[in-house]
MARSEKE-29081 format. One line per 4 residues: their letters; for each residue x, y, z of C-alpha. Coordinates in steps of 0.02 Angstrom, whole numbers. Each point is the difference from the previous one (the first is absolute). Example, Ala and Ser with C-alpha at 12.3 -4.5 7.8 and 13.67 -1.06 7.14 Angstrom:
2
AS) 615,-225,390 ~ 69,172,-33
This chain:
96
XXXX) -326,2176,-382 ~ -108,-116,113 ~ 57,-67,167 ~ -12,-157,34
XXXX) -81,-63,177 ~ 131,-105,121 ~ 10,-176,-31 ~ 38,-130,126
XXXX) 193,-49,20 ~ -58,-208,-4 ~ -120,32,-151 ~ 114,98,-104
XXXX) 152,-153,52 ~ -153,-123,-17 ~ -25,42,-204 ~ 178,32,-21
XXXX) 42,-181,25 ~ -152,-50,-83 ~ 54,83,-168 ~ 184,-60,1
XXXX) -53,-192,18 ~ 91,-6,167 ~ -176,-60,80 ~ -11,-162,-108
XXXX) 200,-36,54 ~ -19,23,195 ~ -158,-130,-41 ~ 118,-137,-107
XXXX) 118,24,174 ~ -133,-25,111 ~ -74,-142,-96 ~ 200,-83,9
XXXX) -24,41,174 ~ -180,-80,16 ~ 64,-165,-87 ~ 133,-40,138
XXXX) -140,62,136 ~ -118,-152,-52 ~ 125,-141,-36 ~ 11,-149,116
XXXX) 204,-29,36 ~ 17,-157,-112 ~ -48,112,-156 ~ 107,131,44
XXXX) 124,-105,21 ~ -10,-44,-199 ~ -44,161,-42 ~ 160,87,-80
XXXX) -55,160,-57 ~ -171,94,-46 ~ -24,180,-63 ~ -153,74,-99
XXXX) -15,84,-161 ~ -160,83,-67 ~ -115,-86,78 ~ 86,-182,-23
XXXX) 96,-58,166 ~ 147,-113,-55 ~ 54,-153,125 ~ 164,-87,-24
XXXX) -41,-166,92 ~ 158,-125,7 ~ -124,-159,34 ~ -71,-66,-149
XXXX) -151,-95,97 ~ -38,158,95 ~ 14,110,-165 ~ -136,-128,-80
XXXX) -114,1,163 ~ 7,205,4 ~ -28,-5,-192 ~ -163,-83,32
XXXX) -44,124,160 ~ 48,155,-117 ~ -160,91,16 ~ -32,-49,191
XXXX) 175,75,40 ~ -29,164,-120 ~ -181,30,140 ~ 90,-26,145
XXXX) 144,119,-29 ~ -122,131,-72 ~ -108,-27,145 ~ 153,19,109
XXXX) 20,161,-88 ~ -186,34,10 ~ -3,77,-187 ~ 44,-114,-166
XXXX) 196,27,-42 ~ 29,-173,-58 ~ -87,-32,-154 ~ 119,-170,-29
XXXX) 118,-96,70 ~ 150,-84,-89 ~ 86,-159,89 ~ 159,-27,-88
């Protein structure tokens, strides 16, 4: 039987939340997190609730003029959180 050599505590936690997926949730909460970092106060102010789901961050927006306006913003809002994040989380956003 072969012995293996010591790993590092952090790289052996490090993989272990890699394999379970647990990585790509602490990202969707950090991206949630992001969102209401960059918002001016009038558009959180409309903004009702936002969450992310594989890659597609949802935002329930109770102004319909806002909702159109971020609609047409969708991809400048998607860079700015990911650069926020400074790695691509947010593949899409959702205004609803």
């Amino acid at each position: 039987m072969r012995s293996r050599s010591p790993q590092r505590l952090g790289d052996v936690l490090g993989e272990l939340i890699r394999r379970s997926g647990i990585s790509r949730r602490l990202d969707e909460t950090r991206a949630v997190e992001a969102w209401d970092a960059i918002i001016n106060q009038p558009l959180r102010a409309v903004t009702e609730k936002v969450w992310v789901r594989n890659g597609t961050m949802f935002v329930k927006i109770t102004n319909s003029t806002w909702r159109h306006e971020l609609h047409l913003e969708q991809q400048a809002w998607c860079d700015r959180i990911n650069g926020h994040l400074g790695k691509k989380v947010v593949k899409s956003i959702e205004f609803r």
